[in-house]
C-alpha positions as CSV (number, residue, x, y, z in Angstrom):
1,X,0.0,0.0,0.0
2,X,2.5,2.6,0.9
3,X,4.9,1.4,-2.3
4,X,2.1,2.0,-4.5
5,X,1.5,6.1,-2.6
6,X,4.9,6.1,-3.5
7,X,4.9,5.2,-7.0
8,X,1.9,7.5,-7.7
9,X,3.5,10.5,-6.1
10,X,6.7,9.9,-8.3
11,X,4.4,9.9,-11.2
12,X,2.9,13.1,-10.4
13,X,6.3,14.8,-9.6
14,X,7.4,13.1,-12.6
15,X,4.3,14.2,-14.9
16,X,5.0,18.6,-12.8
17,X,8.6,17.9,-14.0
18,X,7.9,17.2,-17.6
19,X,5.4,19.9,-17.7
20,X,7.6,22.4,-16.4
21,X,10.2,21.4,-18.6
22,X,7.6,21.5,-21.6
23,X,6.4,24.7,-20.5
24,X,9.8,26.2,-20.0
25,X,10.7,24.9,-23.6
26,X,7.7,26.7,-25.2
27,X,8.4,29.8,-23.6
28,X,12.0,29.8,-24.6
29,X,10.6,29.3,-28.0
30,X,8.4,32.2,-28.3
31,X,11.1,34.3,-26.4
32,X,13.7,33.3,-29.3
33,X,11.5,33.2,-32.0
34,X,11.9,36.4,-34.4
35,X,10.3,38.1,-37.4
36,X,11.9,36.9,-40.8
37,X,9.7,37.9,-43.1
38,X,8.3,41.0,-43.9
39,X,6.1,42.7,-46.2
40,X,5.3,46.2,-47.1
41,X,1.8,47.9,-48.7
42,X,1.4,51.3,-49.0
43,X,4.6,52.9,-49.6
44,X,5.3,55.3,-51.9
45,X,8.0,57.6,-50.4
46,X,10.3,55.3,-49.2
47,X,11.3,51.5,-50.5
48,X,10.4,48.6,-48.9
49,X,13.3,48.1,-47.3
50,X,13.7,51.6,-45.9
51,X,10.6,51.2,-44.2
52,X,11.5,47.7,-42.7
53,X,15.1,49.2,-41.5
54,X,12.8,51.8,-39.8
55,X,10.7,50.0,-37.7
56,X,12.9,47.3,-37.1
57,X,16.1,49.3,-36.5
58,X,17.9,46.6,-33.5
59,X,17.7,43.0,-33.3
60,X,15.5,42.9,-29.8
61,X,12.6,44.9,-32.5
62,X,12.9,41.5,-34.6
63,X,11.7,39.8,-31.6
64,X,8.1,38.4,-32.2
65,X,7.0,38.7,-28.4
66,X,8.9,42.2,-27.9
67,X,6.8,43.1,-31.6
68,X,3.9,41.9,-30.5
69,X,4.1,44.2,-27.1
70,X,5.1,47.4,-28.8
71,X,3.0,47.4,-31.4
72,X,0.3,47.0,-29.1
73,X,1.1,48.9,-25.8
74,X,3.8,51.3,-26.9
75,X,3.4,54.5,-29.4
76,X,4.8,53.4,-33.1
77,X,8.4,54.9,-34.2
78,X,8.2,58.4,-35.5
79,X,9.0,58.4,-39.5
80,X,9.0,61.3,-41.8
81,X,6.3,62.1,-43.7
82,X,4.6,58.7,-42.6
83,X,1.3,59.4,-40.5
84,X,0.9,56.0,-38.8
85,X,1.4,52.0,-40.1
86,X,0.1,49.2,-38.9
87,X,1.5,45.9,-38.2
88,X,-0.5,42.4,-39.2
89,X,1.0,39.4,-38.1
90,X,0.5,36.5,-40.1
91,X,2.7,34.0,-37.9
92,X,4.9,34.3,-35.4
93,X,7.8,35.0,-38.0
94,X,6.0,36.5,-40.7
95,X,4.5,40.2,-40.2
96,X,2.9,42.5,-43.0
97,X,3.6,46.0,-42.5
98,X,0.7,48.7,-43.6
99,X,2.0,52.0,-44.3
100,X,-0.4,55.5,-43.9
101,X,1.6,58.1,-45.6
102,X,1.3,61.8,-44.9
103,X,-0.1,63.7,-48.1
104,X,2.0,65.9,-49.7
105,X,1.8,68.3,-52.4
106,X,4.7,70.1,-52.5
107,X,7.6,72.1,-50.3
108,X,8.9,75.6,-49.5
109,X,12.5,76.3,-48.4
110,X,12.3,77.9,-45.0
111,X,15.2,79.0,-42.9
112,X,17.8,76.2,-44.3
113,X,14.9,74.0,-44.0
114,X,12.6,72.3,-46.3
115,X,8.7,72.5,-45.3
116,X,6.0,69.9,-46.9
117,X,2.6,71.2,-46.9
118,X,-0.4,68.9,-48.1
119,X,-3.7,69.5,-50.1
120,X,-4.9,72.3,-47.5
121,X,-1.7,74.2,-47.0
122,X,-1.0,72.7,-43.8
123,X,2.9,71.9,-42.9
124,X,2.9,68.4,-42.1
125,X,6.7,67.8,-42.0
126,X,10.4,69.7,-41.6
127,X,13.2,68.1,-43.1
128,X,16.7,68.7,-44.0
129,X,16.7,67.2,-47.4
130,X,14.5,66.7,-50.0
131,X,12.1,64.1,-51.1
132,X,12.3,62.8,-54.6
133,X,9.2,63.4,-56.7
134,X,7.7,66.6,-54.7
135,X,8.1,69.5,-56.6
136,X,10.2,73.0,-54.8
137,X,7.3,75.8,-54.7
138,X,8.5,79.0,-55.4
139,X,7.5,82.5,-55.8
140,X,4.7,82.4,-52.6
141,X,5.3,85.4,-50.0
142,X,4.6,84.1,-46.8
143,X,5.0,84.8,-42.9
144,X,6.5,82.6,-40.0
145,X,5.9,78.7,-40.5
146,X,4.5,76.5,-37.4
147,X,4.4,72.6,-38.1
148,X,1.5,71.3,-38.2
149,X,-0.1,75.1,-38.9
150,X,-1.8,76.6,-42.3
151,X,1.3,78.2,-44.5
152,X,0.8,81.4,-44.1
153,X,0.1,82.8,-47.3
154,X,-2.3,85.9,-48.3
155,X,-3.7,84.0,-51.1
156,X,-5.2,80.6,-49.8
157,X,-6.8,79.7,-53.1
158,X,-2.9,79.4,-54.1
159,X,-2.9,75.5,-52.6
160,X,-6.2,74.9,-54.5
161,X,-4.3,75.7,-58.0
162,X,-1.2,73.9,-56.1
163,X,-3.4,70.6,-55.5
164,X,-5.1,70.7,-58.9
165,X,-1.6,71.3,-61.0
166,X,0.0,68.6,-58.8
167,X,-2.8,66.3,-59.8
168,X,-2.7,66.9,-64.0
169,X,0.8,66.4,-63.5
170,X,0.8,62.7,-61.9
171,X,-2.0,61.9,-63.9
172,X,-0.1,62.7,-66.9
173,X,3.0,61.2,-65.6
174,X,5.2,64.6,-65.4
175,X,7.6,65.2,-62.7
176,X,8.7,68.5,-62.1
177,X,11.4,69.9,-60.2
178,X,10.1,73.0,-59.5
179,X,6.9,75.1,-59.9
180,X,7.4,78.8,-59.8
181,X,4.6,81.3,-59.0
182,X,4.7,85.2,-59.9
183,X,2.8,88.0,-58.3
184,X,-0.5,87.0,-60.8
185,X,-0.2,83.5,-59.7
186,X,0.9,82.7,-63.1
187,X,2.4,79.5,-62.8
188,X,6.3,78.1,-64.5
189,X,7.4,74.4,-64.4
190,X,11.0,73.8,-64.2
191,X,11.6,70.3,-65.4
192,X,15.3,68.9,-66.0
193,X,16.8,72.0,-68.4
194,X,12.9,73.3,-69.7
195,X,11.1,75.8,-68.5
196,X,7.1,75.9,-68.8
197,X,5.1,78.7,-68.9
198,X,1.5,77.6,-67.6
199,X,-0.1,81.1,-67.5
200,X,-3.0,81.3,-65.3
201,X,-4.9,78.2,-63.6
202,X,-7.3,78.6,-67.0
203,X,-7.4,75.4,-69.0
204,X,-4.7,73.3,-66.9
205,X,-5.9,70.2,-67.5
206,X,-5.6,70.8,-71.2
207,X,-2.4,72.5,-70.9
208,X,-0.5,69.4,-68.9
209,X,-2.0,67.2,-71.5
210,X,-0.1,69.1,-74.2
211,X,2.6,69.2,-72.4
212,X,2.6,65.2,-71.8
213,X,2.4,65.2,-76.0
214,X,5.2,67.6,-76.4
215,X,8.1,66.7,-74.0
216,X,9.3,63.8,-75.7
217,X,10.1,66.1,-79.0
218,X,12.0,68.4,-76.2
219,X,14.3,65.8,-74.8
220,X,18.1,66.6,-74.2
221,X,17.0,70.4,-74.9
222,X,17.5,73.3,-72.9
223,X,15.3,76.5,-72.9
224,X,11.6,77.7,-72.5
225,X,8.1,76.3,-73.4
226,X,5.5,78.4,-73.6
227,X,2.1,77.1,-73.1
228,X,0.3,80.1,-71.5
229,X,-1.8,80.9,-74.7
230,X,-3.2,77.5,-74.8
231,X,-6.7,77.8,-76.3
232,X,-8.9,74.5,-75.8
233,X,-11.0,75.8,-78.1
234,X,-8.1,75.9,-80.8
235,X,-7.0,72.3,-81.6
236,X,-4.7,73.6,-83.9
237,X,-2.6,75.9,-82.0
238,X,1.1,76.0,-82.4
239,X,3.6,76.8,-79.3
240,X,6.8,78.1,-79.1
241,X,9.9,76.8,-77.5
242,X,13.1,79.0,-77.5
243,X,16.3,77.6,-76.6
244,X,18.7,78.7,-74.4
């Protein structure tokens, strides 16, 4: 009777023993276990791989417990000109990373810095350099810039024409470098060596779409289009280009 108490309470020390050994094994598992594969949506600004360098910048963020934890109970990184992302794991070693990017429609150079502004006008970023495929606005007269604040410009239709310009253009497939305003809001594109004269936001759709039609003759050319008497009533208008 009291060999077979004995046996039974070895078995049940035995069966604690191999669960805590189990147990201990699983979480050693999970504690060791890190993110190796990772996927990127939404990105336009930066690559793939720059965003994935971003948010995991040290070996304990490859971690997929330590993920798991900041991602839900600690504030994402900071990134510029990214307004959030999301992470969605879809295994403990495999995470897909959803990236909400800050609109931006262009950039003025303030005090050594460059400013984005979006649709609105508001600055939603500061940065040192500049971002590839935002054009440089020029030509606006404007007071003391806040982040996060309205530029401050005596013209606020100005970001209207801005937005809808920007728009024609990436429809069309145009980058430009630079777009220059005057004191009529008369509007100049500065792409590679050619200037183009836009006139006034009158018949911008029709101008970019010219534009689209005429750059590839323009190629390897230096000097200025002029597209401000575009006419969309005239289909056969001629414009001149004068090289530099």
């Amino acid at each position: 009777m009291f060999e077979k108490e004995e046996e039974e309470k070895r078995k049940i020390h035995m069966g604690v023993w191999i669960g805590l050994a189990v147990f201990l094994l699983l979480v050693l598992a999970v504690v060791s276990m890190n993110v190796t594969t990772v996927t990127v949506t939404g990105n336009k600004k930066y690559s793939a791989e720059q965003i994935e360098n971003l948010i995991f910048d040290s070996r304990l963020d490859r971690n997929s417990l330590y993920c798991y934890y900041q991602n839900r109970f600690r504030p994402h990184k900071q990134i510029p000109f990214v307004e959030d992302y999301k992470l969605v794991f879809q295994g403990p070693s495999k995470v897909e990373i959803i990236v909400y990017e800050k609109s931006v429609v262009g950039y003025v150079s303030y005090m050594s810095s460059y400013m984005y502004f979006d649709k609105d006008g508001i600055i939603v970023e500061s940065s040192s350099s500049r971002l590839e495929g935002i054009p440089w606005i020029t030509g606006l007269t404007f007071g003391q810039i806040v982040l996060n604040q309205p530029l401050p410009v005596e013209n606020q239709h100005i970001f209207e024409q801005i937005m809808n310009l920007t728009q024609d253009l990436a429809i069309n497939e145009i980058q430009a470098d630079q777009i220059r305003y005057d004191i009529h809001n008369n509007a100049t594109l500065k792409i590679g060596d050619v200037d183009v004269c836009l006139g006034s936001n009158k018949d911008m759709n029709g101008k970019i779409s010219e534009l689209h039609d005429i750059l590839p003759k323009l190629e390897g050319l230096s000097g200025t289009l002029y597209l401000d008497t575009y006419d969309e009533t005239n289909s056969g208008m001629w414009y001149s280009f004068i090289k530099k």
